[in-house]
N, C-alpha and C positions, 0 to 999 in steps of 0.2 A: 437646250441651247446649242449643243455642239460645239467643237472645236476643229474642227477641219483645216483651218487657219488660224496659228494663234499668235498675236500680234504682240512686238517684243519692246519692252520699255526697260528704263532703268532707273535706279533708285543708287542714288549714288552719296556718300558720308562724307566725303577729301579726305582723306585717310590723311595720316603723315606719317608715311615710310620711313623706315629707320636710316636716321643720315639724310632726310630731305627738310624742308622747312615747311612753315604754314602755308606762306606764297607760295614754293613750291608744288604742296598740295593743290590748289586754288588753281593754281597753271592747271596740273594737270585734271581736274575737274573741269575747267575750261576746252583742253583738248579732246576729253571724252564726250562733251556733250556736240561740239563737233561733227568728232566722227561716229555718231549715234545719226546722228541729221542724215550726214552721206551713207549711212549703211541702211537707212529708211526705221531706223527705229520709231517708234510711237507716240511718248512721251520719256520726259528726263526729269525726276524728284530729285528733289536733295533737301535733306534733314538739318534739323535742328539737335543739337547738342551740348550740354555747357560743362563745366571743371574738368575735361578731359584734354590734353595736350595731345592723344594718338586721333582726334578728329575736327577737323579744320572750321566744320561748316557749323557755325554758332548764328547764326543771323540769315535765315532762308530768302528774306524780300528782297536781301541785300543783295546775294549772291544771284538770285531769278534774275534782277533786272540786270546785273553784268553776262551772265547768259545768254537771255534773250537779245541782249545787241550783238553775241558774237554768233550766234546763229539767227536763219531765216523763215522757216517754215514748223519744226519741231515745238511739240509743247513743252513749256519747261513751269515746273511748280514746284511744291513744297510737300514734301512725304518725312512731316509735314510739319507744320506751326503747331506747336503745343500751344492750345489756347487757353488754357488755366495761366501760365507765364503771360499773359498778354491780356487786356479790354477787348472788347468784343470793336469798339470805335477803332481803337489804332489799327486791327488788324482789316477791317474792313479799309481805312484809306489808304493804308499802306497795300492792298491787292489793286482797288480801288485804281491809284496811279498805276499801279505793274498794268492793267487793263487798258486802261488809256494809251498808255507810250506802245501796248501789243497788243492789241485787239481780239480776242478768240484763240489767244494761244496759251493764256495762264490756267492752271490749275492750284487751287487753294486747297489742297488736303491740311487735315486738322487733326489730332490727337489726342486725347484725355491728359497721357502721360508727360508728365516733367521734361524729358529729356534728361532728369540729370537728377544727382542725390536728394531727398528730402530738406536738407540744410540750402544748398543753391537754390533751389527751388522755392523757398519761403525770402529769401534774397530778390529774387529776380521777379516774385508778386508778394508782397508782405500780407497780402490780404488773401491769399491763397489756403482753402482749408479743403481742399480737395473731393468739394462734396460734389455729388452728381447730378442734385437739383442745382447745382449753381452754372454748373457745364450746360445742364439743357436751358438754362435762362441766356448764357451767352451766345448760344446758337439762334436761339428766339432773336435774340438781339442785332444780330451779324447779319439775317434778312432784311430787316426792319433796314439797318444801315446800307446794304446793297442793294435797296429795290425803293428805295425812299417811301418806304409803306412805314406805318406806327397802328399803334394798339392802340393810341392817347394814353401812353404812359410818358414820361422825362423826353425818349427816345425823338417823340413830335417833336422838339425843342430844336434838333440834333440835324444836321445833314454831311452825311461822312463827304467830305470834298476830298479831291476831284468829283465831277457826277459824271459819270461812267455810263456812254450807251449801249454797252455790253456789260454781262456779269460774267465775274470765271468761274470755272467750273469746280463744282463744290463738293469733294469727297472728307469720308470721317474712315481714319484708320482705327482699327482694333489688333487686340491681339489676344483677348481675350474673348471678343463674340460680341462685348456686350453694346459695343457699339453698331452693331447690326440693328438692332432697335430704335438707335437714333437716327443712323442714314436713312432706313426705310421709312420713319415717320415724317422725317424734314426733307424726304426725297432728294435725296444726296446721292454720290455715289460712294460703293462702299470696298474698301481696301483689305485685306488679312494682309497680317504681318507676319508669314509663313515662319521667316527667317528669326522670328524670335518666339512662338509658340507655334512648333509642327504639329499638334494636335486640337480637336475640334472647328479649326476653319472651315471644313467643308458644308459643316452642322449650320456654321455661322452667315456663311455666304446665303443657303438653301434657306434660312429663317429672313435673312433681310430681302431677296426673292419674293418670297409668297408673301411677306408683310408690306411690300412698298408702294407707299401712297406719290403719285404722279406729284411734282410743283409746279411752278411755273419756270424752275431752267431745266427740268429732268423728265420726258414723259414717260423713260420706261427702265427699269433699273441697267444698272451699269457698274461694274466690278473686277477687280483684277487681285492677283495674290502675288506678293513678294517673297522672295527666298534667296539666301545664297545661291549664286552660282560660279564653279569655273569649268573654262571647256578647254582641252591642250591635246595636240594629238602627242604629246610626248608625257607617257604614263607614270615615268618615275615626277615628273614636274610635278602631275595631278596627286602622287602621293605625299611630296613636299609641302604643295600647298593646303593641303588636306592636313595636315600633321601642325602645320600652323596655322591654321583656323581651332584646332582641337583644343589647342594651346592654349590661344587666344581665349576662346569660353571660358576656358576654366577658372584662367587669371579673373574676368569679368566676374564669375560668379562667386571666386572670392573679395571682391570690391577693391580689384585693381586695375580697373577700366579692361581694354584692350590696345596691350602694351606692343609697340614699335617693333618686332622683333623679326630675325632672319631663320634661315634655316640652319646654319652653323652655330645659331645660338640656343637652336634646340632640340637638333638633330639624335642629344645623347639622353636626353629625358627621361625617364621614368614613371608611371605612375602607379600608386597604391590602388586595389581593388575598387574604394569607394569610387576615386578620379576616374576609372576603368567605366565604371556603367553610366557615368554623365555623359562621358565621351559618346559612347554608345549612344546615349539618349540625344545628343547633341547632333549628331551625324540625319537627323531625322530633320534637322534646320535647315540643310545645307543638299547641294547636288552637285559634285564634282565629278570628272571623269573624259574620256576622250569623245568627239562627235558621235557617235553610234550609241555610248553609254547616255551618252548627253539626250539626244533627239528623242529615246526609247524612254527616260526616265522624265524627263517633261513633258510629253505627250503625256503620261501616264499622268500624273499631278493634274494640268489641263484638264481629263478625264473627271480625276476622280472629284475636283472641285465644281466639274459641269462649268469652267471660264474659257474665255477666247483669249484673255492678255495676263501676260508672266513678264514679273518686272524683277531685272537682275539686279542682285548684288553680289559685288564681287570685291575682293580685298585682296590683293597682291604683293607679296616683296616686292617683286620690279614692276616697272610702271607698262613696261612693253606688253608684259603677261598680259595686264589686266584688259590692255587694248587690245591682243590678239582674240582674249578669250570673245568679247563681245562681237569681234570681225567672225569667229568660228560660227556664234549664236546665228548672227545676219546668214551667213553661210545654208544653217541649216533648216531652218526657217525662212526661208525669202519665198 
């Protein structure tokens, strides 16, 4: 495949900085996708997440279609719709109209995963038991709805309104691999979620590659990898924010989401050997550093995944950061 060119998208959460509000968030989610458009970015995701106060974006269709009117040409989707939390119908009209009011600019990326604790998540679908024949029945079904096709099951009965003369484009995140089996059998395109399991993606991506059956919206596979990133020519910045990203995991992986927090609030920290080798482990998530470290260590990723497109995330104390680091990306990459 090569990467000679590797084209820069973003995946973006509305974080809520410490001291800022949810609106506030949402603003600036709004100015990033913005100037993502003017800096020639690719495509702009934003997630789904729920019980979590340090992330804004709980409602992905909601946020695409205020996006999509404040930008003109960029694709803006969902990374992605946890479709277990959701019918296979709602989410099919609810793209459905996103494609209608934009035509050829949405993306539908999907998930296995919650978003969000086991207890929220039996909340938010009561009928939720997280099997994986029930996943592949709703992707079966979310065709059926976006292409007004049926099996002659119920589904014949059913027609997802709006009817849409275009379909968006249909990817399944993993972070595990195991959704590389799905994408390539329903010819999807297929996502790694770098930034949350740095290992085996490359395995993952090369298996939904040589498995993928052509559809009728995909003839030939199509794939990108997510990961942290921040790019700063100012180094001690890059160790600051490095230092709270480190943070941030750990708190997560003790089941305290990924808490608001600054550099003065944790600048004096400590951690016990166990904390020490996560950290470690965790740094394998993430690609921080100034334009030179930046450009060498993504090219190499791009590499070793065999992809053309690297979709950032990035999470800031200040909000400035967060825009410069992506104007850096545009920068080094154009």
């Amino acid at each position: 495949m090569g990467n000679t060119k590797i084209k820069l998208s973003v995946l973006d959460q509305s974080p809520v900085r410490k001291g800022v509000t949810a609106r506030r968030a949402i603003e600036e989610t709004t100015i990033l996708a913005q100037e993502a458009e003017k800096l020639g970015y690719h495509r702009f995701w934003v997630s789904e997440h729920h019980n979590t106060t340090s992330l804004a974006g709980s409602t992905p269709e909601v946020l695409i279609a205020h996006l999509a009117n404040h930008t003109k040409t960029l694709r803006i989707g969902s990374g992605g719709i946890m479709l277990p939390n959701h019918s296979a119908l709602k989410v099919a009209e609810s793209f459905r109209l996103l494609e209608v009011m934009h035509p050829n600019r949405i993306d539908l990326g999907m998930g296995r995963a919650p978003g969000t604790d086991r207890i929220t998540a039996s909340m938010l679908n009561p009928s939720n038991n997280w099997s994986e024949q029930d996943f592949v029945e709703q992707l079966r079904e979310l065709q059926h709805y976006l292409h007004d096709t049926s099996d002659g099951g119920i589904q014949a009965k059913i027609k997802a309104i709006p009817v849409s003369e275009t379909v968006p484009q249909q990817w399944l995140l993993s972070s595990s691999g195991q959704s590389a089996l799905f994408s390539a059998h329903f010819g999807m395109g297929f996502s790694f979620a770098h930034f949350i399991n740095p290992v085996g993606g490359a395995q993952a991506v090369q298996y939904y590659r040589e498995h993928f059956k052509p559809s009728v919206d995909l003839a030939k596979p199509v794939e990108n990898v997510a990961l942290h990133v921040f790019c700063s020519q100012d180094e001690e910045k890059v160790k600051q924010q490095e230092a709270l990203m480190n943070y941030r995991f750990l708190q997560l992986e003790k089941g305290k989401g990924l808490p608001a927090v600054g550099w003065a609030d944790i600048k004096d920290v400590s951690y016990n050997a166990a904390e020490q080798e996560r950290i470690k482990a965790n740094k394998q998530r993430m690609i921080y550093g100034t334009p030179a470290v930046i450009r060498e260590r993504l090219t190499q990723l791009a590499t070793d995944y065999d992809v053309n497109e690297l979709m950032a995330v990035t999470i800031t104390e200040h909000f400035e950061d967060r825009i410069r680091s992506y104007e850096l990306l545009a920068e080094i990459f154009q």
